[in-house]
LOLO-252633 format. One record per atom (N, C-alpha, C): residue number from 0; atom name; x, y, z. Coordinates in steps of 0.001 Angstrom, whole numbers. Layout:
BEGIN
<node seq="NUM" atom="CA" px="X" py="Y" pz="Z"/>
...
This chain:
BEGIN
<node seq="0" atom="N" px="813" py="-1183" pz="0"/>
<node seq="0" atom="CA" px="0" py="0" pz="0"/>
<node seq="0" atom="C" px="867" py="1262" pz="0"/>
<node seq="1" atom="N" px="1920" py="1551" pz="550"/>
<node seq="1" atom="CA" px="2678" py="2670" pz="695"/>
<node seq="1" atom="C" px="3830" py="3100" pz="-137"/>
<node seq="2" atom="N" px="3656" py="1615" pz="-1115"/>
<node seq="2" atom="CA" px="4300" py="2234" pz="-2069"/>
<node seq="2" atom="C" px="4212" py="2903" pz="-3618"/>
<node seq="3" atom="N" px="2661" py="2815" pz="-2887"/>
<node seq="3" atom="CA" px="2107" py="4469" pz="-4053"/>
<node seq="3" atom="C" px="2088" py="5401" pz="-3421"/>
<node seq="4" atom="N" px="2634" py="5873" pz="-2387"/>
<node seq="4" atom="CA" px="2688" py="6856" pz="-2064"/>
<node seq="4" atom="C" px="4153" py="7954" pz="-2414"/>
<node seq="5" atom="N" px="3724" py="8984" pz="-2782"/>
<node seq="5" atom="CA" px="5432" py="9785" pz="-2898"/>
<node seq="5" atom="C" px="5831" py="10428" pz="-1994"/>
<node seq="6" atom="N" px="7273" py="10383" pz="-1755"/>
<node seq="6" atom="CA" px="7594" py="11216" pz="-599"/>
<node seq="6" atom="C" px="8091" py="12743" pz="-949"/>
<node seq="7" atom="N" px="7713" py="13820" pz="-940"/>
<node seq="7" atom="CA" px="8183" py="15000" pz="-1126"/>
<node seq="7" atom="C" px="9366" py="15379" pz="5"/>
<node seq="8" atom="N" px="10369" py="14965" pz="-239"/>
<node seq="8" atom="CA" px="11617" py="15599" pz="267"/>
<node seq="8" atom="C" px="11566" py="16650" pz="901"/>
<node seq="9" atom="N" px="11126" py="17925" pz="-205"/>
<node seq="9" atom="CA" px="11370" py="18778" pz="405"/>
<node seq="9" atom="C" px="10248" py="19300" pz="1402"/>
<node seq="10" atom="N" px="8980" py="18378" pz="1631"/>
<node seq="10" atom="CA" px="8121" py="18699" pz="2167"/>
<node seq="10" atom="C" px="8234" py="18521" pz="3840"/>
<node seq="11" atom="N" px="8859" py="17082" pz="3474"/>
<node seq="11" atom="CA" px="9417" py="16671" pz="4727"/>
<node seq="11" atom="C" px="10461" py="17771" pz="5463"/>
<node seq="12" atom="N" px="10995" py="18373" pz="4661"/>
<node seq="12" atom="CA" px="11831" py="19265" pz="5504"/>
<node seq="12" atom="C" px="11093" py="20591" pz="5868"/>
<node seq="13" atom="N" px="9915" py="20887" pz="5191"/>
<node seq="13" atom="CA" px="8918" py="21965" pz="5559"/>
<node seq="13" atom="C" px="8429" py="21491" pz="7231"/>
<node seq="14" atom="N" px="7876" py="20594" pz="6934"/>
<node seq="14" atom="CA" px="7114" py="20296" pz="8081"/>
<node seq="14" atom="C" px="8337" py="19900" pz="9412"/>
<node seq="15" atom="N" px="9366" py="19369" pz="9003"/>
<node seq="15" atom="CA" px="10086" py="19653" pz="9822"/>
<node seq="15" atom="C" px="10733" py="20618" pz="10632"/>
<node seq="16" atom="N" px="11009" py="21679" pz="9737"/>
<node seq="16" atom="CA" px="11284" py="23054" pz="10158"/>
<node seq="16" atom="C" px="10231" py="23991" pz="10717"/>
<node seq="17" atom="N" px="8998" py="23514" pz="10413"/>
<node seq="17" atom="CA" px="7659" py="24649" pz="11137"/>
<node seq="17" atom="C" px="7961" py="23678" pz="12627"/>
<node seq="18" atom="N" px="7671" py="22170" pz="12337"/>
<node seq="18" atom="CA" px="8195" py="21982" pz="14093"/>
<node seq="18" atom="C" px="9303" py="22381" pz="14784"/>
<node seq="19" atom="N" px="10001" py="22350" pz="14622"/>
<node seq="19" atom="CA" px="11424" py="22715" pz="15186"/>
<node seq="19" atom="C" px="11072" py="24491" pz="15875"/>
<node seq="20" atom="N" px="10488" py="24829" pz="15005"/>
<node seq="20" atom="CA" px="10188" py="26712" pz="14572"/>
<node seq="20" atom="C" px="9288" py="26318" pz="16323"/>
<node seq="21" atom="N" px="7612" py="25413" pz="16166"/>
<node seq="21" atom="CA" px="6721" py="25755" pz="17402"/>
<node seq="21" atom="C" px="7665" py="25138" pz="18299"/>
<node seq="22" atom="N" px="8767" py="24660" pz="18105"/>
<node seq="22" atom="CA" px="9160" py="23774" pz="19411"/>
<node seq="22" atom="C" px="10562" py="24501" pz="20310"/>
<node seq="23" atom="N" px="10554" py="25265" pz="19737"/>
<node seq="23" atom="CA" px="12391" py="26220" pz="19446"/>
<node seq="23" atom="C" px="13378" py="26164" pz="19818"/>
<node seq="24" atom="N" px="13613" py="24695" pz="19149"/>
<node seq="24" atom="CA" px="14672" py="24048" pz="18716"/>
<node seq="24" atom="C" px="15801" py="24949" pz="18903"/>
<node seq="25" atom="N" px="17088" py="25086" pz="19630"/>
<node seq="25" atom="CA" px="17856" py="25778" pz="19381"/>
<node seq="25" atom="C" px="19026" py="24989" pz="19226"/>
<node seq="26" atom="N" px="19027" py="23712" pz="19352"/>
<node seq="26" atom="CA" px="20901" py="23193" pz="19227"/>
<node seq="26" atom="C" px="20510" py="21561" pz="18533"/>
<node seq="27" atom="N" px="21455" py="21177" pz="18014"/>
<node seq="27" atom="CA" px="21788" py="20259" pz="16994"/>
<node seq="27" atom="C" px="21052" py="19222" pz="17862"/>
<node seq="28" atom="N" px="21229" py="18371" pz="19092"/>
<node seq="28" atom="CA" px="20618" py="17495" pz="19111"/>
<node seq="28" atom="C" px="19291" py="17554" pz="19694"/>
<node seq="29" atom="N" px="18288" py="18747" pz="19500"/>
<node seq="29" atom="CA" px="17386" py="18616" pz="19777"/>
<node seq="29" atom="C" px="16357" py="18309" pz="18212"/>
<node seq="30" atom="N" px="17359" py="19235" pz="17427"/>
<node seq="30" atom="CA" px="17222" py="19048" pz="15905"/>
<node seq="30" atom="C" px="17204" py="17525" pz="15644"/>
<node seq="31" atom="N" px="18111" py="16569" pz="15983"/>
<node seq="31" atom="CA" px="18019" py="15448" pz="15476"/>
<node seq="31" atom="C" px="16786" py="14588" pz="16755"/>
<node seq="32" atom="N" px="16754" py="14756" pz="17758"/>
<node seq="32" atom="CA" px="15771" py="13930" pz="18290"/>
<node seq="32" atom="C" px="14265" py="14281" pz="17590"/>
<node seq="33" atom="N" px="13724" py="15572" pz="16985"/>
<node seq="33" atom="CA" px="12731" py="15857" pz="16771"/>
<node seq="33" atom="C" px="12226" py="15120" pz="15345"/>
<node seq="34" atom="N" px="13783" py="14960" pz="14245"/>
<node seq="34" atom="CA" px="14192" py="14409" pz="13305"/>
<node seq="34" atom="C" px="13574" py="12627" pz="13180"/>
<node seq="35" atom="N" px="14532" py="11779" pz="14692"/>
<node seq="35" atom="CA" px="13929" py="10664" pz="14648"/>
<node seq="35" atom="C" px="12088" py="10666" pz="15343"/>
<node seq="36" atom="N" px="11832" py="11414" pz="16058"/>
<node seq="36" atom="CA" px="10736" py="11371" pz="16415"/>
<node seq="36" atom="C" px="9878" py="11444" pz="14997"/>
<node seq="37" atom="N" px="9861" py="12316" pz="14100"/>
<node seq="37" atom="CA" px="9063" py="12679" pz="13066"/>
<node seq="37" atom="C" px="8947" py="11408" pz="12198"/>
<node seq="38" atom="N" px="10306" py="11040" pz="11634"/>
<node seq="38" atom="CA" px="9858" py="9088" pz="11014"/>
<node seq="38" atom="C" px="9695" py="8402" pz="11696"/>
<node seq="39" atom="N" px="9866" py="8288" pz="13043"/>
<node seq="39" atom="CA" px="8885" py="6957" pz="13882"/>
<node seq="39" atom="C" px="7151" py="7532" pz="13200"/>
<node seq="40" atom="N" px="6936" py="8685" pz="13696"/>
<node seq="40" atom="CA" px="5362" py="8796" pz="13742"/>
<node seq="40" atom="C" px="5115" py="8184" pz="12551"/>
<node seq="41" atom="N" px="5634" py="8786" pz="11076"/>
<node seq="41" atom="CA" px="5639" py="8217" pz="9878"/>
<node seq="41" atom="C" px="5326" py="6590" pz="9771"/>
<node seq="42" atom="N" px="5961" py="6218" pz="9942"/>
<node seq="42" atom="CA" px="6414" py="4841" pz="10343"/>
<node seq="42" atom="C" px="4660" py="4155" pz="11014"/>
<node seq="43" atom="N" px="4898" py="4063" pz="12201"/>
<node seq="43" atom="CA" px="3817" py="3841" pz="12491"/>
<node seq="43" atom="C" px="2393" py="4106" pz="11981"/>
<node seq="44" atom="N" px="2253" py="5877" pz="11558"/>
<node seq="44" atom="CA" px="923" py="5692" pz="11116"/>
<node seq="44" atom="C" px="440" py="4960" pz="9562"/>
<node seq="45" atom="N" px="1741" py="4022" pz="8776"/>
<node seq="45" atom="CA" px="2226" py="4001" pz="7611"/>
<node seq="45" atom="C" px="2267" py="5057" pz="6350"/>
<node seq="46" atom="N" px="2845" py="5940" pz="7017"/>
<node seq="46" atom="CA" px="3061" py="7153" pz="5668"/>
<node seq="46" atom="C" px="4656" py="6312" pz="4939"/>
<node seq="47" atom="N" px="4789" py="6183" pz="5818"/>
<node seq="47" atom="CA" px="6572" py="5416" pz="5212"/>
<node seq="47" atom="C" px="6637" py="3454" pz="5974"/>
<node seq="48" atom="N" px="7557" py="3156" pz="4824"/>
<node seq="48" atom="CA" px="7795" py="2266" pz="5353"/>
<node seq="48" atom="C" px="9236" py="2089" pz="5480"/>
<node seq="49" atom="N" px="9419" py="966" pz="5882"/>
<node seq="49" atom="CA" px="11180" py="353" pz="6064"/>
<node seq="49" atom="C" px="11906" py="421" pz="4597"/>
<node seq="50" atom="N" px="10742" py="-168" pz="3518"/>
<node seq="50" atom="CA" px="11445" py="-412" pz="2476"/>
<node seq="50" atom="C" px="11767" py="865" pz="1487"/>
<node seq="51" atom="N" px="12048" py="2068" pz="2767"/>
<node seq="51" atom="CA" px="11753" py="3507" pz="2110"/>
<node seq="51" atom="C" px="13148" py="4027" pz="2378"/>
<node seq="52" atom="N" px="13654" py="2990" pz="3073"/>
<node seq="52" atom="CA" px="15269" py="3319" pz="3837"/>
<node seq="52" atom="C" px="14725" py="4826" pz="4555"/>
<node seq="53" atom="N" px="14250" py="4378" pz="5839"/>
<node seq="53" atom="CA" px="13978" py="5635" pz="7114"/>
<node seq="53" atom="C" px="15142" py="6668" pz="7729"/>
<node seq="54" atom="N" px="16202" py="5667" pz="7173"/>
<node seq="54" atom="CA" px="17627" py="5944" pz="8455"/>
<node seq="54" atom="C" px="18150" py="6870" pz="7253"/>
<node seq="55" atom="N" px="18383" py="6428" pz="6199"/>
<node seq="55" atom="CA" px="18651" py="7395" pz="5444"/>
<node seq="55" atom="C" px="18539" py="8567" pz="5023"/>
<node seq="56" atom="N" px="17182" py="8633" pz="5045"/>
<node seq="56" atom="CA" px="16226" py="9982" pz="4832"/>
<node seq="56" atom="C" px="15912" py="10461" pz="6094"/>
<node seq="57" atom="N" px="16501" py="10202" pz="7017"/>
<node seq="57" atom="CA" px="16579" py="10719" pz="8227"/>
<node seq="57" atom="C" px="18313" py="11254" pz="8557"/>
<node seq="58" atom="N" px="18946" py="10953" pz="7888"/>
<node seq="58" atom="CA" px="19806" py="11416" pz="8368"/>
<node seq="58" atom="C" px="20291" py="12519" pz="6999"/>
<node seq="59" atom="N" px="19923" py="12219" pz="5970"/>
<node seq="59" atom="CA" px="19702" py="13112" pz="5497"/>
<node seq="59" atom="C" px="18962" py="15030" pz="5675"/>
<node seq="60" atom="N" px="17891" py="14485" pz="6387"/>
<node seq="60" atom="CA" px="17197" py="15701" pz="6741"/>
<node seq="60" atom="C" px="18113" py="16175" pz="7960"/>
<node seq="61" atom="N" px="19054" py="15495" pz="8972"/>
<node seq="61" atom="CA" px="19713" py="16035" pz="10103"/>
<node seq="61" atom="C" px="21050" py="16704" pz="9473"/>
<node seq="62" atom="N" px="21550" py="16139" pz="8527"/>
<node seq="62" atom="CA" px="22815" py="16719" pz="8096"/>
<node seq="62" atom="C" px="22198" py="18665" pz="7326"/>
<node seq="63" atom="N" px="21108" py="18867" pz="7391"/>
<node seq="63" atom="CA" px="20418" py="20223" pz="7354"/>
<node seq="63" atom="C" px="20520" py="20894" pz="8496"/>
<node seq="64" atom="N" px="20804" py="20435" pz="9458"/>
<node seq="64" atom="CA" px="21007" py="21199" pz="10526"/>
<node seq="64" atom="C" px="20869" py="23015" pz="10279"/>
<node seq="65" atom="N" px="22786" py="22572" pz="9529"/>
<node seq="65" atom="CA" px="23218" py="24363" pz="9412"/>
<node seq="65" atom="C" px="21714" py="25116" pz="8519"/>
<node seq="66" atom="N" px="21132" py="24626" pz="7981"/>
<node seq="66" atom="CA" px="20311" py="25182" pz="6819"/>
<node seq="66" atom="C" px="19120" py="25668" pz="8017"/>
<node seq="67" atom="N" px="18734" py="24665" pz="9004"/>
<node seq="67" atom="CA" px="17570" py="25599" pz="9801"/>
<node seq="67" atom="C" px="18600" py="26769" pz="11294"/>
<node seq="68" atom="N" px="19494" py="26307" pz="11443"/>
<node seq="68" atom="CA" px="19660" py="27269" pz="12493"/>
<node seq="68" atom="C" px="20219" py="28866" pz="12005"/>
């Protein structure tokens, strides 16, 4: 089932950054805990799956760091 779904990259990093923004995030590892928190939820509610490589696209979006602070 989830793999008709598309993942917008850069959407993921929208919605990541408005959280970070209500949550105010100010240092790198709060950035990355909010990071794994956001693909667990994924995960679970099946927006993503495993076979989506999670860790990847998760660490992808953390190596952005410099780009939100």
């Amino acid at each position: 089932m989830t793999e008709n779904l598309q993942f917008d990259r850069e959407q993921v990093w929208s919605e990541i950054v408005e959280r970070a923004r209500e949550q105010a995030v100010t240092n790198q590892e709060a950035f990355h805990e909010l990071v794994d928190d956001y693909f667990m939820e994924r995960l679970e509610v099946g927006e993503l799956d495993e076979d989506q490589n999670v860790q990847e696209l998760a660490a992808e979006v953390k190596g952005r760091w410099e780009d939100f602070k």
